[in-house]
C-alpha positions, 0 to 999 in steps of 0.5 A: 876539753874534758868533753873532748878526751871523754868522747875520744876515750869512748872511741878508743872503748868501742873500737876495741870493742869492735875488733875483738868482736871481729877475731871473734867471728873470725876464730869460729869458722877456723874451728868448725873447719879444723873439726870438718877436717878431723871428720873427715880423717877419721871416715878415710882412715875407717874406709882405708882400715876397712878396705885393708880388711877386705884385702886380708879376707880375700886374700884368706880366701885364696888360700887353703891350709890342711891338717897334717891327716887331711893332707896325707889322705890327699895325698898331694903331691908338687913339683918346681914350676920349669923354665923349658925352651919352647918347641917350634911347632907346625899346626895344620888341621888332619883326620884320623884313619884305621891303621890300614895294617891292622885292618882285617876284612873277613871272607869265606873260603868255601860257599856256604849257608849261614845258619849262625851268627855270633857277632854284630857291629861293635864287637869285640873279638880276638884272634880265632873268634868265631863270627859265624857257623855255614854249612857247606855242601863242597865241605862235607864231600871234602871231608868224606873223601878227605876220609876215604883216602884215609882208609884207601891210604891204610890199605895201600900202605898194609898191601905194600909192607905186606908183600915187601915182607913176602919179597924179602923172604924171597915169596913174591916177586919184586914187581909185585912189591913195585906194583904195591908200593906204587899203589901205596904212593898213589894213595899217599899223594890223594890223601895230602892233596885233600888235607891241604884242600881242608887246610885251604878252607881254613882248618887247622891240622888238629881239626883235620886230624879229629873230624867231627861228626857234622862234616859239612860245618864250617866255622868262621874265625877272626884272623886277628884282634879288633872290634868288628866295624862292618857285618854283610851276612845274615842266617839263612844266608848262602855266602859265595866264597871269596865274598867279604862278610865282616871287617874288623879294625884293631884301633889300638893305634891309628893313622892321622893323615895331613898334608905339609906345604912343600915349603916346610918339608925340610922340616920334617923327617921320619920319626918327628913327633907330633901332637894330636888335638880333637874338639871330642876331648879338648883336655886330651893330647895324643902323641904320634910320630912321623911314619910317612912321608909322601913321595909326590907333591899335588900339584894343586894344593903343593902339599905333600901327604903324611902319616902319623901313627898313635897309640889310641890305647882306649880307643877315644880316637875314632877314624873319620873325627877331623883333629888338628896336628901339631908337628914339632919343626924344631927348638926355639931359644927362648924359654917359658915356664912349663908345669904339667897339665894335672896341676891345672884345675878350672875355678870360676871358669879361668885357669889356675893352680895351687902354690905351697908357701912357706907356712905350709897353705896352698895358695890359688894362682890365677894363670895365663896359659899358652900352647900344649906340648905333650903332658905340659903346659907353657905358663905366660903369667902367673907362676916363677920359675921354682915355685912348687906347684901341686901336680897330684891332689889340686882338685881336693884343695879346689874343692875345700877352697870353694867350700870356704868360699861359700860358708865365708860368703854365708856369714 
């Protein structure tokens, strides 16, 4: 018996032996497991606090602050982003023409010899430039019998005043007072018509009235303001009159031709206003109106022609460049916000302007833009309606924020 119990005594020893080795073996793995844990919370909070950071350092780097003195010699200038109704436009492609009103062709009025030229193709004149220097053999007998009758004149008129004198203190009969005055007509009458013979070859009555000494020169002017787009004489050359040696085209404003589909021409009247766009400069809206509006329609295409006169003040417009018109068919109800086409500046190639915050930093906003109307721009995405945008001044925080955005990359 006591055999027994001290065989059932070393049972009971080793089994608990046993199973404390067991939750031993089982405790370790659960702490290895809670450390992995621990390693591994601690790498996301370290990737989550490092990413925070890169936000924050790319979000510095859309943002430019100025001193006080920098900004004023900036000299930057905003304006609340505007909720605007959409103008519903009529795109069709057009070509830019000469105005055809101020489209001067020059010609002679009197045969001559060219013995100089003053002016080559690209020239800029004005009204009573001179273009050329003829001489002209029917000039100057003009003017020397312009000259004779001058002198006949004189006589004439010293003859009858004379013997109207001589008459009135009853010396000469009164038909030798009607014979003088007749005379004295006569030569008047010679006299005008070869003034206005001098005044049809284009001598004003200045010229005519002090005639220099090389009768037979005659000076060729511009009738009017323009650059010369065409000269058809050369020195030496014998001119006829009537012959048209230069064109000048005064492109201070100029015409674009299109054609409507008859379907739309409801739509438009006198006055409409339209919008210019050129490939040549993509960057520039040239604003026209309606000045015409075609009285037939072809046949063939059913359109009907317009015309567009525009003010091309620096003369970018040039008549044969092909151009696409927007014309203005009317307002739409809905709305976009509009901001001006100076606040938009290309960064990194995408459009995008500058917003003051609250604290004064201009921040980058980056846009989707949609269709041009006149100076402004429709905005789809990117900007609220009120928020200030920077209109004067944006290409000097574009350049300071790239500037920051190479010494940041540097470090």
């Amino acid at each position: 018996m006591r055999q027994t119990g001290s065989m059932l005594f070393v049972a009971a020893v080793f089994f608990i032996a046993l199973v404390g080795c067991g939750e031993k073996k089982q405790a370790e793995p659960d702490n290895r497991t809670e450390a992995k844990k621990t390693s591994e919370k601690g790498k996301e909070e370290k990737h989550e606090g490092e990413k925070k950071g890169e936000q924050k350092y790319a979000a510095e780097k859309q943002r430019v602050k100025l001193s006080p003195e920098a900004l004023k010699n900036a000299g930057i200038k905003t304006a609340p982003a505007k909720a605007e109704a959409i103008a519903e436009t009529l795109a069709v492609t057009a070509t830019i023409s000469h105005n055809q009103d101020r489209l001067l062709h020059v010609t002679p009025r009197i045969t001559g010899r060219v013995v100089d030229v003053r002016v080559n193709v690209g020239s800029d004149v004005k009204a009573g430039s001179v273009l050329a220097v003829l001489d002209s053999t029917e000039l100057g007998q003009t003017k020397l019998e312009y000259i004779k009758s001058q002198t006949l004149l004189d006589l004439a008129k010293a003859n009858y005043e004379r013997e109207k004198s001589l008459f009135d203190q009853k010396i000469a009969a009164k038909k030798d007072v009607l014979a003088a005055e007749a005379e004295y007509r006569k030569a008047e009458a010679e006299a005008r018509s070869f003034h206005e013979r001098l005044r049809l070859y284009g001598l004003s009555d200045e010229a005519i009235n002090n005639l220099n000494n090389l009768p037979s020169v005659y000076t060729l002017t511009s009738p009017g303001p323009g650059v010369v787009i065409e000269r058809e004489m050369s020195k030496g050359e014998v001119i006829e009159a009537g012959k048209k040696v230069a064109t000048i085209s005064d492109l201070s404003t100029v015409w674009v031709l299109l054609n409507i589909h008859e379907k739309d021409l409801a739509k438009i009247k006198q006055g409409t206003s339209v919008k210019i766009h050129t490939e040549s400069y993509p960057g520039e809206v040239f604003a026209g109106k309606v000045a015409y509006i075609g009285d037939i329609v072809d046949p063939q295409t059913r359109t009907v022609p317009l015309r567009v006169e525009v003010p091309n003040p620096r003369a970018l417009l040039k008549p044969g460049m092909f151009a696409t018109a927007e014309v203005v068919t009317g307002t739409s109800s809905t709305e976009a916000i509009m901001i001006p086409s100076s606040a938009i500046q290309k960064i990194q190639g995408k459009p995008a302007v500058f917003v003051q915050e609250k604290d004064g930093s201009f921040a980058k906003r980056k846009l989707e833009l949609g269709r041009e109307f006149g100076n402004s721009v429709e905005v789809k995405s990117g900007l609220k309606e009120g928020e200030q945008v920077v209109v004067t001044g944006a290409f000097t925080l574009k350049s300071e924020l790239l500037k920051e955005s190479l010494e940041g990359d540097g470090h």
